[in-house]
C-alpha positions, 0 to 999 in steps of 0.5 A: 486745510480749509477747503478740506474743512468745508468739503467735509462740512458739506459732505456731512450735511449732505450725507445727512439729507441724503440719508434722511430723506431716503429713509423717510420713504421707507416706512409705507412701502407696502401701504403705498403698493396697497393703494395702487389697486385693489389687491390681495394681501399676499400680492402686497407683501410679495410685491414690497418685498420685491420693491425693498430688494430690487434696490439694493440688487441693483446697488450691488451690481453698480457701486464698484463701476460708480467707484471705477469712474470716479477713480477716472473722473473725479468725485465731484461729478458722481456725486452730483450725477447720482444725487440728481439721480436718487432725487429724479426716481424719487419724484417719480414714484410720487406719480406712478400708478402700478406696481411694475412702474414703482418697482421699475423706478425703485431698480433705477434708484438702485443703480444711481445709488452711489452718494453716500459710497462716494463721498466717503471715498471722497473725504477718505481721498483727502484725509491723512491715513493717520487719521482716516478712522476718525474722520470716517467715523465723524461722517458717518454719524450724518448718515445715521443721524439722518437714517433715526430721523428719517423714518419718523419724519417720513411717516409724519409727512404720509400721515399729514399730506399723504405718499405724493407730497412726501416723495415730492418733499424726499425729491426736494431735499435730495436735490438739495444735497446735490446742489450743495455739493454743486456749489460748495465742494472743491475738489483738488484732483491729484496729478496722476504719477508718471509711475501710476498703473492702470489696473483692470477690474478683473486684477482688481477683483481677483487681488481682493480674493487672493489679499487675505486682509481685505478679503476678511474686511469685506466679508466683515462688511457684508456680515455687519449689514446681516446682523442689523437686517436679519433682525430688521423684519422681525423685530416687530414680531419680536417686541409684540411678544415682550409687551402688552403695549397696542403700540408695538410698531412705535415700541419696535422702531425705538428698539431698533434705533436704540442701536443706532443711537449707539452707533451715534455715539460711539463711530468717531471714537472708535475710528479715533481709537483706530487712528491710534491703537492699530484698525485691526486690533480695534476690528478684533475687539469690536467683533468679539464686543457685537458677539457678546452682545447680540447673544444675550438678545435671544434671552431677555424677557423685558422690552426694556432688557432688549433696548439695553442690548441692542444700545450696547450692539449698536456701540460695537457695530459703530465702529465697524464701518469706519474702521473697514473703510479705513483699513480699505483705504489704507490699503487701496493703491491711490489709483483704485481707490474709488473702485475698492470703496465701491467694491466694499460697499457691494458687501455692505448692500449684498448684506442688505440683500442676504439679512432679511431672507436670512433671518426669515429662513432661519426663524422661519424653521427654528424661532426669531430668538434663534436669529440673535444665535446663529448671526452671533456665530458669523461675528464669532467666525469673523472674529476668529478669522481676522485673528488668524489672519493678523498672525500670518505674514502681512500682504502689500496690495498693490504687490498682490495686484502685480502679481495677479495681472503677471499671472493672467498675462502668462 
């Protein structure tokens, strides 16, 4: 029990510097491609669009294979492999000199982004499913308490001693976090049993498609990061027309972590909640909440109406990623564990990928208050989903995968 106390300590710290300092980068960008040479301003914005991206590109491709080798190899060592990872393209983007160098390493940094997945996989593989929402929910509060820091302190440091030192700093602090696992994790491998089945990925991604539930979670998982990035690029534009203020960028990131601080607040209760009442009755109830409270978004004509809502949005959707990740778990077979994680974290970055060209698209044809409308559609449609599919006959996992790999073996 202590042991576990202490992992867990550890993991929240870390999950917190990890969370914070990788965000710290985030703000400048765009301001840091422009100092690169002498370019134009759509040559910038293409090129920080493309930057932004490629990460979460290469994070989708690579968080189920980080997932699979865990399964086979432990956590410990991918966590330490892809915090010394992050922390060595970080350091080097502080020494780039072109665009294709940065966008480079910013791919790279994508493809060892697997920290925070794994360690939630990792604290979930030593927690008690009766508790399994809980816990996740109080880990999560160190990634977001250090993702609302993270972009004010970054833009301070770039302000105060420029882009270099702060992706030196950024390096530092990662590094950091790795060496705390280094030294103070411990991690009690599990003999694997006699009756363990080595299932292949492609069984393992066809179960997923063929189990109703964790299909619908996932796509819940993918819809949660729409919903906060379809908004994310617009919200700016969004508060300059609710204010008079010449402080439109500062009154707009506090808007935006106003959902966050909700988010904060809220993700460990929920996952309490979940714990005690039942995942999906708490997943049911918490997307019909974000439908209620993202469409009134599109109506406000106060600043201070907009942050009241997104407070309120950011209370629901805090609870929807440890609840998902609990419901995966639950339903994970122990040896897959890993890899189901990093399978749902590839939603959650395909959300990142999709929310922004999404709401761009959408506001491109039809205004940015029309965004708040048709993502409070797809928590709707989730909603309505999952109730269907807590009505049909319950799926056991692991059957499912027996079942597909009887199937291709045929």
């Amino acid at each position: 029990m202590k042991i576990q106390k202490r992992n867990f300590t550890i993991m929240w710290i870390s999950n917190f510097l990890v969370a914070g300092t990788i965000t710290m980068i985030m703000p400048f960008l765009s301001l840091y491609i422009d100092t690169m040479g002498d370019f134009s301003d759509s040559y910038v914005q293409k090129w920080s669009g493309l930057v932004f991206g490629i990460t979460f590109v290469s994070a989708f491709l690579m968080s189920p294979v980080w997932g699979r080798v865990a399964d086979r190899f432990g956590y410990k060592p991918i966590l330490i492999i892809t915090g010394l990872g992050i922390s060595i393209s970080i350091l080097l983007m502080g020494y780039v000199h072109s665009v294709e160098g940065f966008f480079i390493l910013r791919l790279f940094m994508g493809i060892v982004t697997g920290f925070i997945p794994t360690s939630l996989a990792f604290i979930s593989s030593q927690t008690a499913k009766e508790v399994a929402g809980k816990t996740l929910g109080t880990l999560q509060m160190g990634s977001v308490s250090g993702s609302l820091f993270g972009p004010v302190f970054g833009g301070f440091l770039a302000d105060s001693f420029g882009f270099q030192y702060t992706f030196v700093i950024t390096s530092v602090v990662i590094a950091i976090a790795a060496l705390l696992v280094l030294i103070g994790i411990k991690e009690t491998k599990k003999a694997p049993s006699k009756f363990a089945h080595v299932y292949s990925r492609k069984t393992v991604i066809m179960g997923i498609f063929h189990h109703r539930l964790v299909f619908n979670v996932m796509i819940i998982t993918a819809l949660i990061q729409i919903g906060n990035f379809s908004i994310q690029p617009l919200l700016s534009l969004y508060v300059a027309g609710l204010t008079d203020s010449s402080q439109v960028a500062l009154l707009a990131g506090v808007t935006f972590s106003a959902a966050g601080i909700g988010n904060l607040l809220f993700a460990r209760k929920w996952g309490q909640l979940g714990d005690s009442v039942g995942y999906e009755k708490i997943l049911t109830i918490l997307l019909i909440l974000a439908f209620i409270f993202i469409i009134p978004q599109a109506f406000v004509t106060e600043l201070w109406q907009l942050m009241i809502l997104r407070l309120l949005f950011g209370i629901a959707v805090g609870g929807l990623i440890p609840i998902t990740t609990a419901l995966v778990r639950r339903e994970s077979p122990i040896e897959i564990q890993g890899e189901m994680m990093g399978y749902n974290t590839s939603f959650r970055f395909f959300g990142n990928i999709i929310g922004p060209m999404f709401g761009g698209i959408i506001s491109g044809f039809i205004g940015i208050s029309s965004v708040f409308f048709v993502t409070g559609g797809l928590f709707l449609v989730a909603f309505i989903v999952l109730l269907l599919t807590r009505k049909m006959p319950e799926q056991d996992f692991e059957r499912v995968l027996l079942n597909e790999e009887a199937h291709q073996q045929a």
